[in-house]
C-alpha positions as CSV (number, residue, x, y, z in Angstrom):
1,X,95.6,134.1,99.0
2,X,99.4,134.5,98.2
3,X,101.6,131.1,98.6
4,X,103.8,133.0,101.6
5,X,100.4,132.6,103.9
6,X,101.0,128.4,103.3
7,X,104.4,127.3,102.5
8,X,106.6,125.8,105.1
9,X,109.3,127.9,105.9
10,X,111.0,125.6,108.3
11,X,112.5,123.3,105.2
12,X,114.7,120.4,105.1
13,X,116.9,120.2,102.7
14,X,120.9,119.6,102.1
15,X,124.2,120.0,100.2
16,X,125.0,118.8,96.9
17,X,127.9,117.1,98.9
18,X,125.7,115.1,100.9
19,X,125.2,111.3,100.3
20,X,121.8,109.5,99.0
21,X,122.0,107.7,102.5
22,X,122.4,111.1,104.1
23,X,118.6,111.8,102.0
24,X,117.1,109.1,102.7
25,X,118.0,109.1,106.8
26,X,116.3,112.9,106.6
27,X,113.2,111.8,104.3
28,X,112.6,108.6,107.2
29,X,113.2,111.1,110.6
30,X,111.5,114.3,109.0
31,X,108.6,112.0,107.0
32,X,108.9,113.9,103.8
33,X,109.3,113.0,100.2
34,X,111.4,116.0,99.1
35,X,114.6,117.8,99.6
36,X,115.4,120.5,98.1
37,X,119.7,121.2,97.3
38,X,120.9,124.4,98.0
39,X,124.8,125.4,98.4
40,X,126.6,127.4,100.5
41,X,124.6,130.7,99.6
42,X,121.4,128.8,100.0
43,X,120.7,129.3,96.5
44,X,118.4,126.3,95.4
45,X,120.3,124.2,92.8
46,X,118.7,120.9,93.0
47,X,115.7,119.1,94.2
48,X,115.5,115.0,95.3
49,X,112.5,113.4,95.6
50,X,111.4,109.9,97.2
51,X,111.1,108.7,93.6
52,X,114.8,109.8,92.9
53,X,115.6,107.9,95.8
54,X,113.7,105.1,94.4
55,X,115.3,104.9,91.5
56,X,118.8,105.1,92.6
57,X,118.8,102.2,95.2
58,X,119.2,98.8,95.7
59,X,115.6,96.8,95.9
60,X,114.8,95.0,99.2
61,X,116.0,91.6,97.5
62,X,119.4,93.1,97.1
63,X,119.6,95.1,99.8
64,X,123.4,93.8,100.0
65,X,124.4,94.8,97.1
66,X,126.2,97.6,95.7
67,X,125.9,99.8,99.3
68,X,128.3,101.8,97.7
69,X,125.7,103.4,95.8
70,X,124.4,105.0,98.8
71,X,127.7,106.7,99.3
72,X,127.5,109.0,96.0
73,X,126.7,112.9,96.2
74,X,123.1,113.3,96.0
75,X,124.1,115.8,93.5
76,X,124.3,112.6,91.1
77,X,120.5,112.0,91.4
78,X,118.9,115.4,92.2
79,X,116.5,117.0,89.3
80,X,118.3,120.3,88.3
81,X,115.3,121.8,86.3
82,X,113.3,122.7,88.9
83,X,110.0,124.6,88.8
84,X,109.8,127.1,91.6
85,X,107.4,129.7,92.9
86,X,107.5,133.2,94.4
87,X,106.2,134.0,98.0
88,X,104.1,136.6,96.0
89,X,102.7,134.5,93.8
90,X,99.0,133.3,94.4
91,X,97.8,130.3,95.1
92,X,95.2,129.3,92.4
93,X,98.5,130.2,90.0
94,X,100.1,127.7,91.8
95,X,97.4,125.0,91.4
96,X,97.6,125.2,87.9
97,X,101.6,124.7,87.8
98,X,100.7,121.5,89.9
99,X,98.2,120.8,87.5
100,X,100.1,121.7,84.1
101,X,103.5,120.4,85.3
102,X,102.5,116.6,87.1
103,X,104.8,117.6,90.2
104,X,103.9,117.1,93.9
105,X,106.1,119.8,95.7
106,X,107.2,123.2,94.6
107,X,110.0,124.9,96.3
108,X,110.0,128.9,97.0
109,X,112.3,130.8,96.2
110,X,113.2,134.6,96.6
111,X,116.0,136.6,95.3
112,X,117.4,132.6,94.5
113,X,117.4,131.3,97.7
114,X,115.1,128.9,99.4
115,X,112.7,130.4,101.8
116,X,110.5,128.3,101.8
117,X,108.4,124.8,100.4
118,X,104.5,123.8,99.1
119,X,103.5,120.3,98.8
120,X,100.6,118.7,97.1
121,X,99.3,118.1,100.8
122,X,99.6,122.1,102.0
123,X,97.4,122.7,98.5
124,X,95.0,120.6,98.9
125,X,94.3,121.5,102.0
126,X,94.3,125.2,101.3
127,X,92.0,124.4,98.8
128,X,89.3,122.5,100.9
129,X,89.6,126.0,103.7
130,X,89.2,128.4,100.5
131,X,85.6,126.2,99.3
132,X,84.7,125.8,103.0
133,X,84.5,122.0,102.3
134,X,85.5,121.3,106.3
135,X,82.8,123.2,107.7
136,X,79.5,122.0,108.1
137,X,77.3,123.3,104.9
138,X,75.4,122.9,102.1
139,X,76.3,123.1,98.4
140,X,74.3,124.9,96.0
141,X,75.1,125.1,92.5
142,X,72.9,127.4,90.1
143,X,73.1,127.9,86.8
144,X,72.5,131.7,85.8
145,X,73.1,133.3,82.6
146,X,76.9,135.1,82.0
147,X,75.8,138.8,82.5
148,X,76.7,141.2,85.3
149,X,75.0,141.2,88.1
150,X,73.7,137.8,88.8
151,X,75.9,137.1,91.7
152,X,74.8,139.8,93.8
153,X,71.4,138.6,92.5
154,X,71.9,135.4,94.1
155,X,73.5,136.7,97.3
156,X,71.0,139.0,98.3
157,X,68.4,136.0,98.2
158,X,70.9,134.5,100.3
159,X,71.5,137.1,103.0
160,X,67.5,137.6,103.1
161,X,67.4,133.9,104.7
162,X,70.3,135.4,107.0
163,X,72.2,132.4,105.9
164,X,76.2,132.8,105.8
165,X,78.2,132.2,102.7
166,X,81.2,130.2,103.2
167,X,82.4,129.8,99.7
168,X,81.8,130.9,96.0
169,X,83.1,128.9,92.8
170,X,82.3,129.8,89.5
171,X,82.8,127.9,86.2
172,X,81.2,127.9,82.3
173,X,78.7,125.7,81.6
174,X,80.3,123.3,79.1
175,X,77.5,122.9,77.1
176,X,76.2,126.7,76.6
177,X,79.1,129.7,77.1
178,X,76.1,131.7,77.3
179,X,75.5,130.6,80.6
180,X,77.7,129.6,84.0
181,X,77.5,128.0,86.9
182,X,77.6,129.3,90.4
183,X,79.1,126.5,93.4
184,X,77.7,128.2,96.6
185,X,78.6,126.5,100.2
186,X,76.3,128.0,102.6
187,X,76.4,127.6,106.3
188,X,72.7,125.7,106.8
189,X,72.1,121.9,106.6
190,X,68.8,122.2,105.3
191,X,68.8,124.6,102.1
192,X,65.5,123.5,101.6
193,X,64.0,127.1,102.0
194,X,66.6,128.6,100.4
195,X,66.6,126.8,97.4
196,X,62.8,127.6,96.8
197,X,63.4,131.2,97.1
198,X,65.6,131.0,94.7
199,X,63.7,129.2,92.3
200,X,60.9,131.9,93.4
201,X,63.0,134.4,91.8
202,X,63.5,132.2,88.5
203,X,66.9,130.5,89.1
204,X,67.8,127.3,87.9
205,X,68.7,125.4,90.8
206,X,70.9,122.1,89.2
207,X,72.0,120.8,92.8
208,X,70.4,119.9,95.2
209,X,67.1,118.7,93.2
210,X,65.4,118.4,96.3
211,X,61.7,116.4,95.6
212,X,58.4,118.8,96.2
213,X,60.1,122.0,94.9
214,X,59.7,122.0,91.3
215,X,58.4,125.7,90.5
């Protein structure tokens, strides 16, 4: 999946003219927690975030005091080295700049300009459709050996129960690199059958460890 299937092309965002009260009137009427600051080519140049707002305001018990700092260009409190993505650019990469980077939004640009915006919220729950996670299920994890072949092993056991996958994960098993470990959500409530076929056909089933199938 590429980020241009989930980002939010219909963006708020303002001038580096505009005031911090101008920001924080849009962050309350749009409920958002970033801006992104283009100029008059609507070539991103800036990016304000609830935090910046935060930090640049007076706190409730001074709430009268120095209103005149609500009156400066949001210019003077907007980040400037932003970390921005490509409509291109896929997903998973984009998890791990979330990841790497600490940040909760990502603007995305193309050819410079702002088309469009991913929050934390749009990838996490891109991430819960890709595993499946909000459709009714099962989880099976398995751990086979790292060779070819084992995941069409497992999926034909699988498709002989007629059961549908809805997800596949895969991952090392931390304690042996000879080895990995498949996450499988499959669309049944009661694996039960399933899992003994597979440990029929020697697999080592590590979730669930349902009682009475021990083979």
């Amino acid at each position: 999946m590429i980020v241009e299937e989930i980002m939010k092309t219909d963006v708020a965002k303002l001038s580096p003219t505009a005031s911090i009260a101008d920001a924080i009137r849009l962050m309350e009427s749009k409920k958002i927690r970033h801006i992104p600051i283009v100029n008059l080519e609507e070539h991103l140049v800036g990016l304000v975030t609830a935090a910046c707002i935060r930090d640049a305001t007076p706190s409730i018990f001074h709430a009268n005091e120095h209103l005149e700092d609500l009156q400066k260009p949001i210019d003077s409190i907007m980040k400037k080295d932003v970390i921005t993505g490509h409509p291109l650019d896929f997903v998973e990469e984009v998890a791990g700049l979330f990841y790497e980077h600490k940040i909760s939004c990502l603007p995305i640009t193309k050819d410079g300009k702002l088309v469009g915006i991913i929050t934390e919220t749009d990838l996490l729950r891109t991430m819960v459709e890709l595993t499946g996670a909000h459709q009714p299920g099962s989880q099976i994890e398995v751990k086979v050996p790292n060779i070819a072949g084992m995941l069409s092993n497992i999926s034909n056991i699988i498709r002989n129960r007629k059961a549908n996958i809805l997800s596949v994960l895969v991952y090392p098993d931390k304690k042996d690199d000879r080895y990995k470990i498949l996450v499988i959500r499959v669309q049944t409530i009661n694996p039960a059958h399933l899992i003994q076929d597979l440990k029929e056909a020697g697999h080592d089933v590590l979730w669930p460890n349902l009682p009475g199938i021990s083979l």
